[in-house]
C-alpha positions in Angstrom: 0.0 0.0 0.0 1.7 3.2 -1.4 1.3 6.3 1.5 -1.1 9.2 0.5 0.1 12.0 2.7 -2.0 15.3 2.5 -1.0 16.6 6.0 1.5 19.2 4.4 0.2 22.0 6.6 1.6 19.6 9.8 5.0 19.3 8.0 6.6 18.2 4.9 8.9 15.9 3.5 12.4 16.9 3.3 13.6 17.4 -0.4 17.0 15.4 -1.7 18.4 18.7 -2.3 18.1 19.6 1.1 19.2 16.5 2.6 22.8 16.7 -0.2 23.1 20.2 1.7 22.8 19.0 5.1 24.7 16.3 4.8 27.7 18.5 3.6 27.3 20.7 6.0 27.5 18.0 9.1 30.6 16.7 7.0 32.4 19.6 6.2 30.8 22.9 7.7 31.1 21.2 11.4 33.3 24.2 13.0 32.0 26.5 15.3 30.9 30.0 13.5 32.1 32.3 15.9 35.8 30.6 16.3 38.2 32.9 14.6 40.3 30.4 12.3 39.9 30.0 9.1 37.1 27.2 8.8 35.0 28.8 11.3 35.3 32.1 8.7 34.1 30.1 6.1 31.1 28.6 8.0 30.4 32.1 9.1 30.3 32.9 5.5 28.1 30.6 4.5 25.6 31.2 7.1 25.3 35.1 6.3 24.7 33.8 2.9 22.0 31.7 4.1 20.9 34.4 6.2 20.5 37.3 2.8 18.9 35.0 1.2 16.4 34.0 3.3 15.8 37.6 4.3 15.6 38.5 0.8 12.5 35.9 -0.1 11.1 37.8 2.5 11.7 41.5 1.2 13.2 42.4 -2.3 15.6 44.9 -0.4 17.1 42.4 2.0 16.3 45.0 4.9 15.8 44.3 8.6 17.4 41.4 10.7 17.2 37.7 11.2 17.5 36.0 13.7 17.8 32.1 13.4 15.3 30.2 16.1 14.2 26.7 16.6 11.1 27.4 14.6 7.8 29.7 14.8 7.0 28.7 18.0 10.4 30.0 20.3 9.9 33.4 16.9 6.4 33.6 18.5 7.1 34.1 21.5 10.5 35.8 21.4 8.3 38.9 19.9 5.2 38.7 22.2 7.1 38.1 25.7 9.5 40.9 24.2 7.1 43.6 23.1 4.6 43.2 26.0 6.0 44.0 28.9 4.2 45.8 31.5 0.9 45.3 32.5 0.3 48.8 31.3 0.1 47.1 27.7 -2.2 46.0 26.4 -1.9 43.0 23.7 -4.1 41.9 21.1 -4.5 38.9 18.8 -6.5 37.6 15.7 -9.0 34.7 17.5 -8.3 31.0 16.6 -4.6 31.6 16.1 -2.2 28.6 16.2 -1.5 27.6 19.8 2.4 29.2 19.6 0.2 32.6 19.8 -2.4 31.3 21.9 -1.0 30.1 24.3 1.3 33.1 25.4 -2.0 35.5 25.5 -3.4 33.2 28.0 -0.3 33.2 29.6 0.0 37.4 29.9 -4.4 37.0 30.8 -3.8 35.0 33.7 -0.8 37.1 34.7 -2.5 40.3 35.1 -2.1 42.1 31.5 -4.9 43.0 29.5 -5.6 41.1 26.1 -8.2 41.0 23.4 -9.2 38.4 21.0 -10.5 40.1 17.4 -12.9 37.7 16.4 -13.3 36.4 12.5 -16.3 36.9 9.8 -17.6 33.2 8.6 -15.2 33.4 5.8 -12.6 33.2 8.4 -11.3 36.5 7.3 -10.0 39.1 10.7 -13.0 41.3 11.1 -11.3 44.6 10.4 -14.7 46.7 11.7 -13.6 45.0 15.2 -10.4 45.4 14.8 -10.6 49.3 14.8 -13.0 49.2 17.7 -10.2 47.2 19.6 -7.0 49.3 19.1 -6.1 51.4 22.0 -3.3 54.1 22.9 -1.9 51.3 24.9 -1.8 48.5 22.4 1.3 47.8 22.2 1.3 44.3 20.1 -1.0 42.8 17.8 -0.3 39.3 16.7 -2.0 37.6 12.9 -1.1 35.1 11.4 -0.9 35.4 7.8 -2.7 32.2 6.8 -4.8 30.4 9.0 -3.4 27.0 9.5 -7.0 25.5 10.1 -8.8 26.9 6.9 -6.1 28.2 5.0 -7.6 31.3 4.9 -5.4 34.1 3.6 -6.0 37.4 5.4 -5.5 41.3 3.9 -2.5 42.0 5.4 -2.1 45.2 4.0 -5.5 46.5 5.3 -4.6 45.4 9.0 -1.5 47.0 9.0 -3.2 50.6 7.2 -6.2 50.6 10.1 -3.7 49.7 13.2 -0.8 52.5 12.3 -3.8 54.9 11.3 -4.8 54.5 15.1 -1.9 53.9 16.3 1.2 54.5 15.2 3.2 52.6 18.1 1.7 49.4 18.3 4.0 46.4 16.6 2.8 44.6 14.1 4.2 40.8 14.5 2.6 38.1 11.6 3.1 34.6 12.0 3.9 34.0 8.4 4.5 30.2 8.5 1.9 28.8 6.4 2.6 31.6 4.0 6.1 32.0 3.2 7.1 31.1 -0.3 3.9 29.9 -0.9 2.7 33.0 -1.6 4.4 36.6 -2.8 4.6 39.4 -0.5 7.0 41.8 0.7 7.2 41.8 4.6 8.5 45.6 4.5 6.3 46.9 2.0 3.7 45.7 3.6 4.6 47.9 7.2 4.8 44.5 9.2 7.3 45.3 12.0 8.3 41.3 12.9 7.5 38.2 11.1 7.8 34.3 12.1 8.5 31.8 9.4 9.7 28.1 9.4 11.8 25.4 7.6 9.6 22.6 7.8 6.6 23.4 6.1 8.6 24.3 2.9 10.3 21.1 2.7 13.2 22.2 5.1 14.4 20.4 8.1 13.0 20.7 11.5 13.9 22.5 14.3 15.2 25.6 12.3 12.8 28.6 11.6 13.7 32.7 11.8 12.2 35.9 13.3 12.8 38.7 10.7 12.6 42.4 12.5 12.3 45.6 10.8 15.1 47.6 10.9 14.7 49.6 14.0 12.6 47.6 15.8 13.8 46.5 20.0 12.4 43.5 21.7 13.4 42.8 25.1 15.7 39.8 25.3 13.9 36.8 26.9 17.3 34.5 27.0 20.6 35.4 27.6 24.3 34.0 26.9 26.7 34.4 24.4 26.9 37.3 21.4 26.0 35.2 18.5 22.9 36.2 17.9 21.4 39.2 19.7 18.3 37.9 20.6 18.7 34.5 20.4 22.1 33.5 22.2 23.8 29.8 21.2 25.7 27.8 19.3 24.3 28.0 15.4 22.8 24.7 14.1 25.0 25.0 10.8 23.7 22.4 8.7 19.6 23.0 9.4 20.2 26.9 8.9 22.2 25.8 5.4 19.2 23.5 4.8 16.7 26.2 5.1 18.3 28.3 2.8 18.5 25.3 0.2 14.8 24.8 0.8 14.4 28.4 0.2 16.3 28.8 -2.5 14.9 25.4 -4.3 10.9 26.5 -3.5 9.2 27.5 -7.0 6.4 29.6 -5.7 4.1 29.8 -9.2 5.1 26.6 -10.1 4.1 24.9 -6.9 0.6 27.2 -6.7 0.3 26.0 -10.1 0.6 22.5 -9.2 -1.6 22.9 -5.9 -4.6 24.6 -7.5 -4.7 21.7 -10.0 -5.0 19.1 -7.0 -7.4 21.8 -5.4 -9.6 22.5 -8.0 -10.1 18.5 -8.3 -11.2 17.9 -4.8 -13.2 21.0 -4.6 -15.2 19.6 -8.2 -16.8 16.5 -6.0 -20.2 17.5 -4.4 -19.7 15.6 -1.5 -17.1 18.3 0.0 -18.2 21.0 1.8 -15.9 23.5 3.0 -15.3 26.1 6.2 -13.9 29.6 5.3 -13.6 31.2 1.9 -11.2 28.6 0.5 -9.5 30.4 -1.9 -5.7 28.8 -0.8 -5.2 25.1 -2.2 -2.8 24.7 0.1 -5.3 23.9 3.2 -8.9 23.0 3.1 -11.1 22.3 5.9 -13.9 19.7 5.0 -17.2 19.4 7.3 -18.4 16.6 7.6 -22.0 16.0 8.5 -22.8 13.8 11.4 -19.7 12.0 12.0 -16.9 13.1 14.1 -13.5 14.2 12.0 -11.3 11.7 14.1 -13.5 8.6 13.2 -13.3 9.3 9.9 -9.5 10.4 9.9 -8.8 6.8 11.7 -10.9 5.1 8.4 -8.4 6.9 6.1 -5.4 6.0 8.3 -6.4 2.1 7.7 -6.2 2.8 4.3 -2.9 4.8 4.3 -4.4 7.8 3.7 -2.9 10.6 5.9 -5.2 14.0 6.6 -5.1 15.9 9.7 -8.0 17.6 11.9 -6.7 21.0 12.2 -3.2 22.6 13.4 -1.2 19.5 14.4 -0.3 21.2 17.3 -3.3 21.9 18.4 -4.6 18.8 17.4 -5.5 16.8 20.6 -7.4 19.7 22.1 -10.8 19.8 22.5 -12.1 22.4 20.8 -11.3 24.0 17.3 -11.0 28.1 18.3 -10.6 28.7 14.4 -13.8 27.1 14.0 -15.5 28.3 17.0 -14.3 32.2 16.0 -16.0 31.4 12.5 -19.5 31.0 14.0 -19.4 27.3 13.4 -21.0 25.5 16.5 -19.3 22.9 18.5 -20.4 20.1 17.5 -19.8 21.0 13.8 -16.3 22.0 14.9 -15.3 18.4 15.8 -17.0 17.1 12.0 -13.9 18.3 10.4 -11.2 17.0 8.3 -7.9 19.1 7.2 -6.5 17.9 3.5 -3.5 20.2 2.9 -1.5 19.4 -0.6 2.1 19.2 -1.1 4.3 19.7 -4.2 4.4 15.5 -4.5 1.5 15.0 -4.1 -0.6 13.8 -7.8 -4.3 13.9 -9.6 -4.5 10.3 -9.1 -4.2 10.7 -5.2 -6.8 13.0 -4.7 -9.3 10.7 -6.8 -8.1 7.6 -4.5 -8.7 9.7 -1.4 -11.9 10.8 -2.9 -13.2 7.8 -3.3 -11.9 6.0 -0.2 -13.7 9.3 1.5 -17.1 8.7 -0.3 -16.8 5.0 0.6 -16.4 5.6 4.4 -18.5 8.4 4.6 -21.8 5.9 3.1 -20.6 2.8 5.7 -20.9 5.1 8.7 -24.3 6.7 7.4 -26.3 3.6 6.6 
């Protein structure tokens, strides 16, 4: 039985290229970067180069810093723990964000600072007329991610960042850019964004490795301390996975994968047995409801089969309730009727018919 895997938006599968990198790298780039022989040099060179070119898929000039994390989730929270804090500020965040957002906002609730959740239209979309009501003199962070890793849903980014400056000029911007970056085109510093998170391993990187880019400018208040390396983000440099995610980078054909996606997309959204949550207008996610039968059961059918889908952000995936969903309108009960399909560049025609029919076939046994 040959795998079907349409869980990209969890991770993805390493490419050869970036596995012929890596593997280099451990072999030959082994030396520590800030040693001052002449190997370490030539690792040191090697990572700025990974570093400008990274930082220029984010923005055509190559402005602004990165700084190399362990992924999103240590980005995420480097900007929020290092923007907010007094409990004089107040923080805001898109509702049904991923739980590396989440989770630091309940966090900064329960310890005494004041937070806001800006809830979501039914398309999924941030709802922009609420978003003005909630900005405030003391907002000093507001957190988005760029594409909802539970619908997929792309939101305006340019309109959020116009409405919060117009109110208030002060407050930092900071988009969660992961399920966006290289997937789709945009410039992080035309479009006034302040911080952005992105990660290896959902572009066919290595995991583990991911980067905060900050405007030029921009402060944060440090949350670890240790050596100079990196100045927010003190340690050792993991030479082969930041080498890796430059490879990935480098090696990610943005039209030709949308190209490739919105074929796969276009063929699972043609069968009238899938209904879908949000405005679904990015093949790289879709949430399917499912009527009457809980997500999980029906994930578990698929499994038997080799068919791999997901029930929402796989981090978030053993909780109990869908926030995305819930901030949608959608009501609990539908919320746990869900499946996630998100398509990968090897993924083919043929394997959305197979999960399409394998879907249709378990959907009819658990109805009858």
């Amino acid at each position: 039985m040959n795998l079907i895997y349409f869980d990209n938006a969890a991770t993805t599968k390493i490419s050869d290229r970036v596995v012929a990198e890596m593997q280099h790298a451990e072999s030959n780039l082994y030396f520590n970067s800030a040693a001052l022989y002449t190997p370490s040099l030539n690792v040191k060179r090697e990572l700025d180069r990974a570093n400008s070119l990274i930082k220029k898929r984010l923005t055509h000039s190559g402005s602004g810093d990165l700084v190399f994390t362990s992924g999103a989730t240590e980005s995420n929270n480097m900007v929020i723990f290092g923007k907010v804090t007094h409990t004089r500020h107040h923080f805001l965040v898109a509702a049904g964000e991923h739980s590396c957002d989440y989770a630091p906002s309940v966090h900064l609730k329960n310890s005494g600072f004041e937070v806001d959740y800006v809830p979501l239209l039914p398309s999924g979309e941030i709802d922009l007329d609420a978003l003005r009501r909630l900005v405030k003199p003391n907002t000093a962070l507001f957190v988005f991610g760029m594409v909802n890793s539970d619908t997929g849903t792309l939101q305006n980014a340019t309109e959020i960042v116009r409405i919060i400056k117009g109110i208030n000029p002060s407050t930092h911007i900071h988009c969660d850019a992961v399920q966006a970056f290289c997937k789709f085109d945009f410039d992080v510093a035309t479009l006034g964004l302040d911080s952005v998170a992105i990660s290896a391993h959902k572009i066919y990187g290595p995991k583990g490795i991911g980067a905060l880019w900050l405007r030029k400018g921009v402060s944060l208040k440090p949350i670890m301390f240790g050596g100079a390396q990196q100045e927010y983000r003190p340690g050792t440099e993991n030479n082969a996975a930041i080498i890796g995610f430059a490879a990935a980078v480098e090696s990610f054909n943005t039209a030709k994968n949308f190209a490739h996606l919105k074929s796969l997309h276009t063929s699972l959204r043609a069968c009238k047995a899938i209904q879908v949550n949000g405005n679904n207008l990015n093949p790289y996610i879709t949430n399917i409801q499912l009527d009457g039968i809980l997500g999980q059961t029906v994930l578990n059918a698929l499994s038997a089969r080799g068919i791999c889908v997901g029930l929402g952000s796989a981090c978030a995936s053993t909780a109990s309730k869908n926030r995305t969903l819930l901030a949608m309108g959608i009501p609990e009960a539908k919320t746990k009727q869900v499946l996630r399909v998100s398509f990968g560049i090897y993924n083919t025609l043929a394997e959305v018919d197979i999960f399409l029919n394998e879907l249709k076939e378990i959907l009819a046994k658990f109805r009858t």
